[in-house]
N, C-alpha and C positions, 0 to 999 in steps of 0.2 A: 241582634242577638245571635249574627250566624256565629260566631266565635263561639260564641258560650256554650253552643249547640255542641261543636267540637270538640270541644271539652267534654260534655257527657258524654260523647262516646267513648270516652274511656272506662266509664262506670259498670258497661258490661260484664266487666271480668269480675266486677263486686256485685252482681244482680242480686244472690242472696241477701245480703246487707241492706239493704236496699227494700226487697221485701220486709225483710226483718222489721226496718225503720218504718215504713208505712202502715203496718201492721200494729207495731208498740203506739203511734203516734196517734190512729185511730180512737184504741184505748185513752189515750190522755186526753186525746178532744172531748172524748164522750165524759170520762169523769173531772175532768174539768168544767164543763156545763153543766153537769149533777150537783157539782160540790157548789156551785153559786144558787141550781134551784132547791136545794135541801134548806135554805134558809128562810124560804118561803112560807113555811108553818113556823119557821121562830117569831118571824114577824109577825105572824096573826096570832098567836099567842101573845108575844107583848103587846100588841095594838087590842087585844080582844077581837078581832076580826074573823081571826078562822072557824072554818064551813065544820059546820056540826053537821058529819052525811051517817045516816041512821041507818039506810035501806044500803045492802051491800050490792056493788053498781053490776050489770048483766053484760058481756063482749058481745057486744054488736056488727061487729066486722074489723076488716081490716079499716075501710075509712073511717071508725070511731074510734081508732086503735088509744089516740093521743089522748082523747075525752075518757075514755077506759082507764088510762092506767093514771090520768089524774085525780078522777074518783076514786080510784080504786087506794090510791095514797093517801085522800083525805080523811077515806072510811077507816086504812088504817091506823091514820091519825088520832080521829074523832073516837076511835077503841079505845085506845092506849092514854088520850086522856080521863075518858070515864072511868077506865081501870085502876089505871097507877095515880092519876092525877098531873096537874098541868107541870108541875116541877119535876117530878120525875117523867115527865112526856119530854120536856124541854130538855132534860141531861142526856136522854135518849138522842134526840135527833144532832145535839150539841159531837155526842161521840160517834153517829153517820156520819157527820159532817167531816167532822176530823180525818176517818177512815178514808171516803171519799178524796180528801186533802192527798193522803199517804199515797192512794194508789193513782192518782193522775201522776205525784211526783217520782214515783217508783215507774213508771211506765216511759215518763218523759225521761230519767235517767236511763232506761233497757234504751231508749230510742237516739240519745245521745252516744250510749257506749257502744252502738252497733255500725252507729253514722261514723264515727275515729275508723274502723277500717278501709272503711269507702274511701276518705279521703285521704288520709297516711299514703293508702294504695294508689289512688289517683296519680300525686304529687311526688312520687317513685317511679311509678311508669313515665309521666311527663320527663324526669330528669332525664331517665333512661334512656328514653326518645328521643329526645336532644341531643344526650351526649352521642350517643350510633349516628344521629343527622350528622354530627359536625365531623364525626372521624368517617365516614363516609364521604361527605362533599368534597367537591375536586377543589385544589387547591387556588385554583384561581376565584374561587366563592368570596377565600378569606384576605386577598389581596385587596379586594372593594372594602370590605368591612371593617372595621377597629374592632379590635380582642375586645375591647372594654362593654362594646355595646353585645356581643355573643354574652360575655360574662353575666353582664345584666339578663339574660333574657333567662339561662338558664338558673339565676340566683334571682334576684328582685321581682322579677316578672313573676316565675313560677312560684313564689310566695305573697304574691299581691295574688294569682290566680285562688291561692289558697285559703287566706283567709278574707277576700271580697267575693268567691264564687262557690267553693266548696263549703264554707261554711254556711253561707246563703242557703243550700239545697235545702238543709233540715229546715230552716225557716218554711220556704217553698210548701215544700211536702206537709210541715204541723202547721201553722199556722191557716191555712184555706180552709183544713178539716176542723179545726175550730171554729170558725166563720160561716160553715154551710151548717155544724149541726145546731149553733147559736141560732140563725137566725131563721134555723127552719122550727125553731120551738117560739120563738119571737114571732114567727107569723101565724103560728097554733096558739099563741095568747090574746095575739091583737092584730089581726091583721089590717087595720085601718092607720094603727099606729107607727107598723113596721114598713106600710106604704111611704108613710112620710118618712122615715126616715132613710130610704133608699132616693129620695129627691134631695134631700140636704148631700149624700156622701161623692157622689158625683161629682159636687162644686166642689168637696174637699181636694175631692182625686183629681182636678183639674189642676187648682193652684200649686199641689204638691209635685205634680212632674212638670208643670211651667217652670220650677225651678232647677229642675237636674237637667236641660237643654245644653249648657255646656260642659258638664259634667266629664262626659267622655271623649272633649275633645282636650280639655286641660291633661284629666289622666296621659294620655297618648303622647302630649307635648315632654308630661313629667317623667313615661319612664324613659324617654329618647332622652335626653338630658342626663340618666342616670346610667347609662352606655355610657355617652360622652365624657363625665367628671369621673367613671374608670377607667376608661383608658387611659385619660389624664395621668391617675393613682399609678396604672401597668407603665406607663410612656417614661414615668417618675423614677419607678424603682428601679428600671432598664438602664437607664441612662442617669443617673444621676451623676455618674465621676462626670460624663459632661459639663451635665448643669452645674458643678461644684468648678469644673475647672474654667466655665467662660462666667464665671459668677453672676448666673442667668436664674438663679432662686425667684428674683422675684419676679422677672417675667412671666415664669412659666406659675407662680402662685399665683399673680393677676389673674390669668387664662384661669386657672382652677376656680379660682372664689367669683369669677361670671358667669361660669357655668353653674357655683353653686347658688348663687343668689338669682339665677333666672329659675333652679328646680324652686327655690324657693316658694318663689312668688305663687308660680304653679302651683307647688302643693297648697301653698294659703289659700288659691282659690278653691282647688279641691277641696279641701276641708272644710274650709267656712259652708259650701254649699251642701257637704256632708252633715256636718253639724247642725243645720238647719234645719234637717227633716223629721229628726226626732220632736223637736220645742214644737215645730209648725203644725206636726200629726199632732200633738197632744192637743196644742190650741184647739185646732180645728176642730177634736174631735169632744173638748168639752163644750166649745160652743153648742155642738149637735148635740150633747146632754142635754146643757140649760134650753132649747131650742126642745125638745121629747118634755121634757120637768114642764115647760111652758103651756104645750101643745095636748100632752098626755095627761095633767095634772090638771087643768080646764075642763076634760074631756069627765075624769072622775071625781070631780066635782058639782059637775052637771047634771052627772050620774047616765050621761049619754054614751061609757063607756061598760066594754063586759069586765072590764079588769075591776078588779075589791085593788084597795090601798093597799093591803098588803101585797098583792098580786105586779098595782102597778110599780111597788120598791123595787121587786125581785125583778121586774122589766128591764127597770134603771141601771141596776147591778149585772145581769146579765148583759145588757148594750155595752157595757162598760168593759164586760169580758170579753167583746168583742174590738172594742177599741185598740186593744197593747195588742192582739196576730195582727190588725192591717195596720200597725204602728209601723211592727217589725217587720210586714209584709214591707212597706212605703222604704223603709233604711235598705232591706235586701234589696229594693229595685236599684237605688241608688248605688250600694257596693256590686251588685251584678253589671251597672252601667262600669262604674269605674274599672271594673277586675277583666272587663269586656276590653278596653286598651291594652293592658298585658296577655292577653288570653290571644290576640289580633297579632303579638306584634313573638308570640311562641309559634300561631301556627304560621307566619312568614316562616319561619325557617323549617317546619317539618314538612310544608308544603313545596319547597323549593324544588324543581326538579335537577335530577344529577344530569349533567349533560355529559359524563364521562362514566359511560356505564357498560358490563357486559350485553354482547346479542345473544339472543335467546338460544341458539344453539352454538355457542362462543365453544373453541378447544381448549381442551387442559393439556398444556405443553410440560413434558415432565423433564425434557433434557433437552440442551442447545448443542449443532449437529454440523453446523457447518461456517454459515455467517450471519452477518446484520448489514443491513442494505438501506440507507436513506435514497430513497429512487424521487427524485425533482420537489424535494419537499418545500412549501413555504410556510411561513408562522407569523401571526403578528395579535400582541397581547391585547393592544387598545388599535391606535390608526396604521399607524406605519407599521411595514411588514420587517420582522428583525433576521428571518433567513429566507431566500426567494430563490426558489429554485434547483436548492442545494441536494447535488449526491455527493453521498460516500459510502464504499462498500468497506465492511471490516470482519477479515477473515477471522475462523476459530484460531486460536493461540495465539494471535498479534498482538501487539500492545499498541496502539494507535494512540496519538497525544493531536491534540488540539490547542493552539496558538493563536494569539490575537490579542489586539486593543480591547479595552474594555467594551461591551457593548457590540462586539463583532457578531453575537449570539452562542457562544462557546456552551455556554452554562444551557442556554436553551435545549439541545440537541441532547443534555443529560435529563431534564426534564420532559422532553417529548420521546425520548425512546422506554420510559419508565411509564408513560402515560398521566404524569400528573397533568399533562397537558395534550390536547388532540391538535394532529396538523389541521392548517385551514386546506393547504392543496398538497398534492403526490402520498406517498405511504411509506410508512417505516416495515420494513419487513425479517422477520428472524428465520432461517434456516426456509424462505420462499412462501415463507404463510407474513400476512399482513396481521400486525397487533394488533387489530380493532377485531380478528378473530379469535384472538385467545385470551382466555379472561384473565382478568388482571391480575389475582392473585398470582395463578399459576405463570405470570410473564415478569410479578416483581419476586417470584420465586428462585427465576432463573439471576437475579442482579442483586448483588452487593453493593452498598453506596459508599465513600466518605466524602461527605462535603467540607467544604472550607470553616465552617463552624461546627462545633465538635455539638452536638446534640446528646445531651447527658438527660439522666430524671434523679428526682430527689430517692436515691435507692441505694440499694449496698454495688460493691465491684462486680461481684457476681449475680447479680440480677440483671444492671445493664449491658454487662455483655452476653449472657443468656436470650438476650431481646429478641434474637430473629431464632432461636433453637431453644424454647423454653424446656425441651427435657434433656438437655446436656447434662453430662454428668463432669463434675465436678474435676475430674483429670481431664476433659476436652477441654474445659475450660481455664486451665490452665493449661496447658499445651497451644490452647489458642493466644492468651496472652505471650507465654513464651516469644510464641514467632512474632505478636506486634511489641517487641520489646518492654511489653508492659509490665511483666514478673519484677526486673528492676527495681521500680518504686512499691509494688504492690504489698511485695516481699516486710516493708517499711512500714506500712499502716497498721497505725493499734489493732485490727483485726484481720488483717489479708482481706478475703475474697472478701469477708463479711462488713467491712466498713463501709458507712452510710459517707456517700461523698457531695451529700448537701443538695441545695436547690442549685440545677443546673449543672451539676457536678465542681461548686464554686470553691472547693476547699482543694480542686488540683491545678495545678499549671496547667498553661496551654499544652505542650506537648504531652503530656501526661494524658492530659482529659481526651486530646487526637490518636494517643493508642489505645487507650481504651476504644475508641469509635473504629479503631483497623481490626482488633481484638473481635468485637462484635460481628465485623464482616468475613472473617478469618472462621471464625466458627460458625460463621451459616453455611461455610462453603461452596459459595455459589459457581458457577463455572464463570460467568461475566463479571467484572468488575468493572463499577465505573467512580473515579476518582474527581472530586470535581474542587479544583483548588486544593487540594488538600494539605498543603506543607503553606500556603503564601500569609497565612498568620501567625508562622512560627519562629521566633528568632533563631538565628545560624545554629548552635549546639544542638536543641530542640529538632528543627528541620531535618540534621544531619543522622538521628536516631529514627525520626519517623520516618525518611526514606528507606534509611536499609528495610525498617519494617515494613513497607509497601515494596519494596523489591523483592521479597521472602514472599509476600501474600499472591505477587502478579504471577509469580512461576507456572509456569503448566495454565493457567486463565487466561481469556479475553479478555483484554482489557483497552476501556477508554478513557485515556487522562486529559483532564482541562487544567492545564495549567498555566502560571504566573510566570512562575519562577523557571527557566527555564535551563535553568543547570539539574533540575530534576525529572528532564523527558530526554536526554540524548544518547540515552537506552534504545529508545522506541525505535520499534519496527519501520512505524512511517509517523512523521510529523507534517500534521494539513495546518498549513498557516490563513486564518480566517482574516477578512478585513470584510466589514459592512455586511456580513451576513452570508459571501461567497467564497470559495477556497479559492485564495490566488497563488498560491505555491504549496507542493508535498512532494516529503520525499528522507533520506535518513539524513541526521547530523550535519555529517560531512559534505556530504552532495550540496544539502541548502546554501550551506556557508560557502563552498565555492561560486555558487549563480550569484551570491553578494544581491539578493534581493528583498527582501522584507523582514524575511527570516534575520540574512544578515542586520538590518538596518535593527531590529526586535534585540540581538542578543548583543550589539555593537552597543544599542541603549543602557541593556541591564551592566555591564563589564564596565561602562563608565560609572554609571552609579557605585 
């Protein structure tokens, strides 16, 4: 139960509620147990049984408290029948009865309508929490994991937490308090009787959790399964011109409906054993009925009991009100077990620790002064190291281009000087201060990105180029586009700035959707720019507009380009040509292609193509 533990500690912030609920809940135990002994003198009135008490009864203390206020009930009874008589005694208690009805159900509603904030609130902090974990976590977190199974944790999980453990609590909380004031007037009736029946409920409660043993190991298999068949869903919608064009549907259905037919089974077992605890507490707990009716029913008959017949009904009925809390106590054990798998598998990820984090007295660099300096750096994701050893200094104003075979580590040196990545050995250094002392914001403050895939959100033009300067006004924002040639088409859409340009930005061409992303960078105005591929998914017209607008945005910037294509770096200041992770040539344009070395061999390749 440490999970589930975890989980309340978020109930803090609702502690009122919470009071509130225990307090209402109190009240409904209490007249909940009234409204079943108010029936007690109907009974002895129809049986003829009830206690004709004459002498009005004297308070003896507090340990006579119980015997007091039963006398003191019967005397008022045995009044109100000499008075009014036994029919109109009986309409009387008939309309207690009812009252008492009202106000247990008025109390158990205050104690339901107070519990909805606790866990509404719970279930919004959880998401919240989540969602901050995952934009928070360094990006190599999400390179192990499938989107589908995060999706799940924050969607499926946090609503199995919901209603297997949040709604559990009111159970928890009302039901015990029914059960202790029950059976502390059960043991002021008969305490010989209520002995025995504390020997029968033990064997109940034995057989009843022998069978939720695997309970929570199924849960845990079922929600990991339910990650798996969404990412499945994500992998589907991603790619699907794939799937359509290698006409691979049913493959990838097969893969789908194994994963669904393994949640399957899973859940059937879940559930069957869920299902089970309600039929088994009932069984169980009529046997221990007929088993008291047996035992207790012997006892007053023999007359070796204090209970009167009518006394021992209202025992029977009482036990009986005690049956349906440990019903629902025995089901919340079992959704607490289950909700205990999702609860286990949210706090994996809020627990996780960031290994890419500010030091505690980290600097806020507000401006870049001079250079950037990879001084013997090496990196490696899983085994093999992808850069070893590597320096390069890159002065303010330069435009530095980076070359290479796939795989040479080009891309890496854009993610480890941004920090989504920490070197394993030497240091990145900006203007003679090390990035690992300046906190991250203020260091991706200083850096503009465009990568090779245009990262759009389902939002209007001017929202997602707003991105990095959300209080631009609306003429930088178009001044920004301007320079990334974006005004062009922008100009054309049913609403300018204001057009929603879909999920992922799917409703623009490629080149379209990459000035927008120059756009974006253009108006944070950073002093560094780093360009990572940025033109090599664009067909030749496309390319030939996105460059001029990367050559307009480089002016007066530092900048580091990784590029493909390499008829769009022979601008640069200096070109380092990477092979395996090490610089085996740098230098401008013309210079490389005279040495006829790698460089040349690289753009000798592309000019045949």
């Amino acid at each position: 139960m440490n999970h589930f533990k975890d989980i309340l500690k978020y109930e803090k912030k609702y502690r009122k509620f919470t009071i509130l609920n225990i307090v209402f809940n109190i009240f409904y135990a209490l007249f909940n147990v009234l409204s079943v002994l108010a029936f007690i003198p109907v009974l002895g009135i129809l049986f003829g049984t009830d206690k004709n008490v004459v002498a009005k009864p004297n308070y003896e203390g507090i340990t006579k408290v119980g015997t007091f206020l039963k006398e003191s009930f019967y005397y008022f009874i045995s009044q109100k029948i000499e008075n009014d008589g036994q029919i109109n005694t009986l309409l009387f208690i008939c309309l207690l009865a009812i009252s008492l009805f009202f106000l247990k159900n008025f109390f158990r509603y205050l104690a339901s309508y107070v519990i909805t904030f606790l866990r509404t609130g719970v279930v919004k902090d959880l998401r919240d929490k989540l969602y901050h974990k995952i934009v928070e976590l360094p990006i190599s977190y999400f390179t192990e994991k499938r989107k589908g199974d995060i999706i799940a944790r924050m969607t499926a999980d946090v609503q199995e937490v919901e209603i297997s453990i949040l709604t559990s609590i009111e159970t928890i909380v009302r039901e015990p308090l029914t059960v202790i004031i029950a059976i502390a007037i059960m043991l002021f009736m008969s305490v010989k009787l209520t002995l025995f029946v504390f020997i029968l409920l033990p064997v109940s409660g034995f057989i009843i959790s022998s069978i939720s043993k695997k309970l929570k190991a199924n849960s845990v298999k079922a929600q990991k399964e339910t990650g798996t068949f969404l990412s499945f869903i994500e992998e589907t919608l991603t790619g699907l011109r794939v799937i359509k064009g290698f006409n691979s549907e049913k493959i990838i259905e097969t893969k789908f409906n194994n994963s669904t037919t393994t949640f399957r089974n899973l859940m059937t077992s879940v559930f069957h054993r869920q299902t089970l605890a309600s039929p088994m507490s009932e069984f169980l707990g009529s046997a221990t009925i007929i088993a008291i009716l047996w035992f207790g029913g012997k006892e007053v008959l023999s007359n070796t009991s204090s209970l009167q017949p009518d006394e021992f009904m209202g025992y029977i009925v009482l036990f009986y009100t005690v049956l349906n809390p440990i019903k629902l106590i025995t089901t919340s054990y079992y959704n607490i077990q289950k909700g205990e798998a999702s609860a286990e598998r949210i706090m994996q990820v809020l627990n996780t620790e960031n290994s890419i984090k500010d030091k505690p007295n980290a600097i806020v660099k507000e401006n870049f002064e001079s250079n950037i300096e990879f001084k013997n750096i090496s990196f490696k994701y899983k085994d093999d190291y992808v850069l070893n050893d590597f320096s390069l200094t890159v002065k303010k104003g330069e435009t530095v281009a980076l070359v290479g075979q796939s795989g040479s580590g080009k891309s890496t040196l854009a993610n480890l000087i941004t920090r989504f990545y920490d070197v394993n050995k030497g240091d990145i250094l900006v203007d003679g201060i090390s990035i690992k002392d300046v906190t991250k914001k203020s260091l991706r403050g200083l850096m503009g990105i465009v990568t090779q895939e245009s990262i759009l959100f389902n939002d209007s033009v001017e929202n997602n180029i707003k991105l990095g300067s959300e209080n631009a006004s609306e003429t930088e924002v178009i001044e920004a586009a301007e320079i990334a040639n974006a005004m062009e088409f922008i100009k054309d859409l049913p609403e300018k700035l204001k057009t929603n340009i879909g999920d992922s930005g799917n409703s623009l061409s490629g080149g379209q959707k990459q000035r927008l992303s120059i756009a974006r960078a253009v108006l944070k105005n950073p002093p560094i720019m780093i360009l990572d591929e940025a033109t090599s998914a664009l067909d030749t017209e496309s390319e030939q507009l996105v460059q001029v607008a990367l050559e307009k945005m480089m002016q007066n910037r530092t900048s580091l380009v990784i590029a493909h294509r390499l008829s769009t770096i022979q601008k640069a200041d200096i070109i380092v040509v990477m092979k395996k992770g090490k610089i085996v040539e740098q230098g401008k344009h013309d210079d490389l292609l005279t040495k006829k070395g790698e460089y040349f061999k690289l753009v000798s390749m592309q000019s045949l193509g």
